[in-house]
LUMMARRO-485459 format. One record per residue (C-alpha): residue number from 1; x, y, z. Coordinates in steps of 0.02 Angstrom, whole numbers, plus 50000, padded with zeros to 5 digits. Example, Ala and Ser with C-alpha at 12.3 -4.5 7.8 and 13.67 -1.06 7.14 Angstrom:
residues 2
{1, {50615, 49775, 50390}}
{2, {50684, 49947, 50357}}
This chain:
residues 254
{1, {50000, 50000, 50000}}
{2, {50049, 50155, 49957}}
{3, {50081, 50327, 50083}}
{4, {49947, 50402, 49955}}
{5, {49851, 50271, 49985}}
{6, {49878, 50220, 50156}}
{7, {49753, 50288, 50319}}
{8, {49825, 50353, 50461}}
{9, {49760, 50394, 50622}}
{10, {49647, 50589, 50669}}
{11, {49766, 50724, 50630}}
{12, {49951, 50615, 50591}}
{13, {49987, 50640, 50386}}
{14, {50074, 50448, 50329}}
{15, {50232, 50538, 50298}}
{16, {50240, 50622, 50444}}
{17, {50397, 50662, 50540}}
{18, {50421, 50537, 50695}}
{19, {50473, 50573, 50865}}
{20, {50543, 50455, 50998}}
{21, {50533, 50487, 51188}}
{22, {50648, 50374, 51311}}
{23, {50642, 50418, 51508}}
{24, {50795, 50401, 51565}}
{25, {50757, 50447, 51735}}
{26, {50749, 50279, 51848}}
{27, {50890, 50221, 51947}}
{28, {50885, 50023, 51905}}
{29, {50915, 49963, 52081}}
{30, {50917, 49797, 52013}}
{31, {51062, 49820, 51930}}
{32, {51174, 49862, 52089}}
{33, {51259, 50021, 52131}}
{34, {51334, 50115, 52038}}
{35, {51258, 50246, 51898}}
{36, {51084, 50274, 51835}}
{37, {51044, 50103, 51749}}
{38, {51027, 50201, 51558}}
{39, {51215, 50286, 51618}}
{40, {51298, 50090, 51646}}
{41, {51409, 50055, 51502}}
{42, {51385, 49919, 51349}}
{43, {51550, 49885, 51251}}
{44, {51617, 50067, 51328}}
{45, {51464, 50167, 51263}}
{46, {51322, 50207, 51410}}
{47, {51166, 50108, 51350}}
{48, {51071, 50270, 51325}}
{49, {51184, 50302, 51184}}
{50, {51136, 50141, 51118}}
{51, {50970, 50154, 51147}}
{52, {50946, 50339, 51071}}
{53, {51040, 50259, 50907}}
{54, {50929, 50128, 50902}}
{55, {50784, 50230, 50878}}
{56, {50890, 50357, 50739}}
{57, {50933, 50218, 50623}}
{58, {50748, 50231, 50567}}
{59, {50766, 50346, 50459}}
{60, {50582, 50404, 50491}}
{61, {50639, 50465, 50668}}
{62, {50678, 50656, 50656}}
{63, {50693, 50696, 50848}}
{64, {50743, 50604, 51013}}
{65, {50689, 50682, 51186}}
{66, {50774, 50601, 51303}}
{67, {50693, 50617, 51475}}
{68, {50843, 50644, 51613}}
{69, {50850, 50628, 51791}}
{70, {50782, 50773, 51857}}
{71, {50952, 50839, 51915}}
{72, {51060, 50773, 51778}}
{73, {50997, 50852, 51619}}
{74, {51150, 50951, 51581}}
{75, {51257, 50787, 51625}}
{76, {51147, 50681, 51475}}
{77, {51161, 50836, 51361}}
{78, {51367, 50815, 51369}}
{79, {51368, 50625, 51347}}
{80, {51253, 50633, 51207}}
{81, {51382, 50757, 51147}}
{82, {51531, 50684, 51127}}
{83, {51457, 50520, 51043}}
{84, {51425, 50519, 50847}}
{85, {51234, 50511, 50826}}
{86, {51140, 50543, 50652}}
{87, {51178, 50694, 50589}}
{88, {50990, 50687, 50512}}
{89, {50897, 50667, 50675}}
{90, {50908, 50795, 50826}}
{91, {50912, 50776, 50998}}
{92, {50835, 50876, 51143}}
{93, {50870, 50840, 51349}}
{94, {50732, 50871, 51474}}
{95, {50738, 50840, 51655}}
{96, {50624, 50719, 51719}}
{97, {50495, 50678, 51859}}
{98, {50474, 50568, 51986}}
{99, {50384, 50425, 51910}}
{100, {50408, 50324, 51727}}
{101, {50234, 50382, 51700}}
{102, {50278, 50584, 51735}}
{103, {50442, 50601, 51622}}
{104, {50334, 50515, 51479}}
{105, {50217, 50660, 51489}}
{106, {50339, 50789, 51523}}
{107, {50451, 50710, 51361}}
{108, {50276, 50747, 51272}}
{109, {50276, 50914, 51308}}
{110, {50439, 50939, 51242}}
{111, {50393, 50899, 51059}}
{112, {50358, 51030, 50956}}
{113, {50208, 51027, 50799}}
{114, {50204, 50907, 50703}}
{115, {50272, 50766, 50737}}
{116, {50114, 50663, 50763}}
{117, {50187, 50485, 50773}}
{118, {50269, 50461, 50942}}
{119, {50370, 50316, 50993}}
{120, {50398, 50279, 51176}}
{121, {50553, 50186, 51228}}
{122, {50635, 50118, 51385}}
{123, {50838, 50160, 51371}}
{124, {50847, 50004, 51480}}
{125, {50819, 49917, 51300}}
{126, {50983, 49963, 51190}}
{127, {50980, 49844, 51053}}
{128, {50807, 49838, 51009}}
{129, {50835, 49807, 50787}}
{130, {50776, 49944, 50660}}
{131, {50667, 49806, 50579}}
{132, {50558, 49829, 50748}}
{133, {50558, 50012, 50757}}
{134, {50512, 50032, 50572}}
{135, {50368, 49873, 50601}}
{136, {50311, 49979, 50753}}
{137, {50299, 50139, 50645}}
{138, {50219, 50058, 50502}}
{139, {50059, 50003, 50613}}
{140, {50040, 50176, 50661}}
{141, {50061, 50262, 50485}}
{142, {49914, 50099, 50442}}
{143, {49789, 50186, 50584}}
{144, {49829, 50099, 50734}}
{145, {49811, 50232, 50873}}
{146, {49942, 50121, 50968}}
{147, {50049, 49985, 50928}}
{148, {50169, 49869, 51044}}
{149, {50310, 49735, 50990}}
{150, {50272, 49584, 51090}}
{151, {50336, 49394, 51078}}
{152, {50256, 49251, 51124}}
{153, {50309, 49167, 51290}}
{154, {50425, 49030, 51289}}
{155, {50395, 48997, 51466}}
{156, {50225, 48927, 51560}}
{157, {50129, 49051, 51661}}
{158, {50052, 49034, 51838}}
{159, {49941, 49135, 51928}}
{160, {49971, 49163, 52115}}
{161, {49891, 49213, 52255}}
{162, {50028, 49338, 52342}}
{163, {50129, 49270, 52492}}
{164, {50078, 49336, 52669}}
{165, {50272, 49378, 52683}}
{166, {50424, 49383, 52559}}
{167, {50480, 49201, 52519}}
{168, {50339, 49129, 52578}}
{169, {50239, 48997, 52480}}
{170, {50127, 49052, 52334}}
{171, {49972, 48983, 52301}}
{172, {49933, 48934, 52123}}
{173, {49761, 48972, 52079}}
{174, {49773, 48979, 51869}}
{175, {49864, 48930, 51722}}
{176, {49818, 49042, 51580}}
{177, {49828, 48989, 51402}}
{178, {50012, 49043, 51356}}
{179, {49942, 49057, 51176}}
{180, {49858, 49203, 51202}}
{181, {49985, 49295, 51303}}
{182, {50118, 49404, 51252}}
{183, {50294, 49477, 51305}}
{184, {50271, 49673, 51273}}
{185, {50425, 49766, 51219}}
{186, {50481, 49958, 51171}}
{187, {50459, 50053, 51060}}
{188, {50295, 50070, 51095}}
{189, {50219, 50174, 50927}}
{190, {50078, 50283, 50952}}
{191, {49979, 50439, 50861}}
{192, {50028, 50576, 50964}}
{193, {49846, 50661, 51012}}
{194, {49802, 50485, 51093}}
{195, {49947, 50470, 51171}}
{196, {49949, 50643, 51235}}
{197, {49748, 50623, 51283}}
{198, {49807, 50465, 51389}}
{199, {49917, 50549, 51482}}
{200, {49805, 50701, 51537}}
{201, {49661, 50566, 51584}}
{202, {49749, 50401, 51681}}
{203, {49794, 50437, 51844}}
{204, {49846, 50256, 51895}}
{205, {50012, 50208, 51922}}
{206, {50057, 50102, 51744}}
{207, {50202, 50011, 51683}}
{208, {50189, 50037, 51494}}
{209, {50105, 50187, 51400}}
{210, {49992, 50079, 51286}}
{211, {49900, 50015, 51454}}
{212, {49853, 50197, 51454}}
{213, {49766, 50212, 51293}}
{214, {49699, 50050, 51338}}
{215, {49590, 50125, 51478}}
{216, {49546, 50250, 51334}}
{217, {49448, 50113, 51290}}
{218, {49565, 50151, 51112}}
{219, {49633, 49997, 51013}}
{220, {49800, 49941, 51046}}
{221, {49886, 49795, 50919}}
{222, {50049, 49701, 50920}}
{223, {50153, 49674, 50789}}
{224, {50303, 49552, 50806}}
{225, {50454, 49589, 50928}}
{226, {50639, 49536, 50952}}
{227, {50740, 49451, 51054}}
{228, {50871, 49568, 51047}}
{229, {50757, 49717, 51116}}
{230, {50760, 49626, 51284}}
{231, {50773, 49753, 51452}}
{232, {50923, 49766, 51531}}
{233, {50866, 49737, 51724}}
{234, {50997, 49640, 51798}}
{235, {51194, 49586, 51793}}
{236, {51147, 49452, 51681}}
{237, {51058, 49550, 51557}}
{238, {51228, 49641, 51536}}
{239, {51318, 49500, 51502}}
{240, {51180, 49439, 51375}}
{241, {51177, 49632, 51306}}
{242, {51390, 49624, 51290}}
{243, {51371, 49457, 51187}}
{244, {51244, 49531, 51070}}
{245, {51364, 49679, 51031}}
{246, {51509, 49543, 50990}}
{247, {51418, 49448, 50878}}
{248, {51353, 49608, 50784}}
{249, {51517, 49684, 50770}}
{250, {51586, 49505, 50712}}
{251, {51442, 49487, 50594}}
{252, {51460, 49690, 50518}}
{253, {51662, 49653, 50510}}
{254, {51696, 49772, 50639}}
């Protein structure tokens, strides 16, 4: 189908410029101490800088906001800096807030007119392939008011009834149908006035922005995920997220 040809959702043109937001904001206790979790280092480069290149090599991503720690703003805006990015998309720092949920909206009011295709996406996920940030931006250009990359799960799920303490005993009381349950990953691809609408109506405390549109009562689709756009949460993931960048720089002769 062509751009001419294609709908898109109220108010975003098919050809529209695209901007990506990525709060950078958290700490990632779960990673140790040490620095912010999107500061902590992958090959030598911080995986914000990974994660902000990830979503330039689309090539219909114009603008990254990156959402900073409320007192580290100036701190991103060097380190950003003195790494090569695309000379074709630009970059703006904002401070942050104090929840996920907060610097997404704040990132939001950052942007300028329009760009009316908005990705959101975790810096906690560096590698995440082109091939998923283009798929992601694709739905949306096709009239999807919000799109999420998702794989299927490998694993069996149980629900629990929560322990009365930590380390306790859970009670199983379910097994849903892995089948119809999916892994959601970032970027999350959305038109912008939903997005924006979401985020001046939910007041709950979510952990992904298409959740929001959700309660919208809006329609959110998946569209196929990767591996490699895992989270970086823990030491392991590191480890995983090192190996990744050896085998692409083995692969790409460099």
């Amino acid at each position: 189908m062509s751009d001419e040809s294609r709908p898109s959702p109220a108010g975003a043109q098919p050809s529209a410029p695209v901007a990506a937001v990525i709060p950078a904001a958290g700490r990632g206790v779960r990673l140790g101490p040490g620095a912010p979790k999107a500061l902590r280092t992958l090959n030598g480069t911080p995986m914000l800088v990974h994660a902000v290149r990830a979503m330039a090599a689309s090539r219909a991503v114009s603008l990254v906001v990156v959402v900073a720690p409320p007192d580290g703003a100036a701190e991103v805006k060097s380190l950003l800096d003195a790494h090569a990015l695309p000379e074709r998309t630009d970059f703006v720092v904002v401070p942050g807030g104090e929840s996920r949920q907060e610097s997404v909206r704040l990132g939001l009011a950052a942007l300028p007119p329009g760009h009316d295709i908005v990705l959101v996406h975790d810096a906690a996920r560096p590698l995440v392939p082109v091939d998923t940030v283009d798929a992601v931006i694709e739905a949306v250009r096709d009239g999807a008011p919000a799109v999420v990359p998702a794989l299927p799960l490998a694993d069996t799920v149980k629900q629990v009834e929560p322990a009365a303490e930590p380390g306790a005993a859970e009670p199983v009381v379910a097994t849903p149908d892995r089948s119809l349950l999916r892994a959601v990953q970032t970027p999350q691809g959305f038109d912008r006035a939903t997005l924006v609408r979401a985020h001046e109506t939910v007041t709950d405390n979510v952990t992904d922005d298409a959740s929001m549109v959700e309660q919208l009562g809006e329609r959110v689709v998946a569209v196929p995920g990767h591996e490699e756009a895992f989270k970086v949460t823990r030491p392991l993931d590191l480890v995983l997220a090192e190996a990744v960048l050896a085998r692409r720089r083995l692969n790409d002769g460099f």
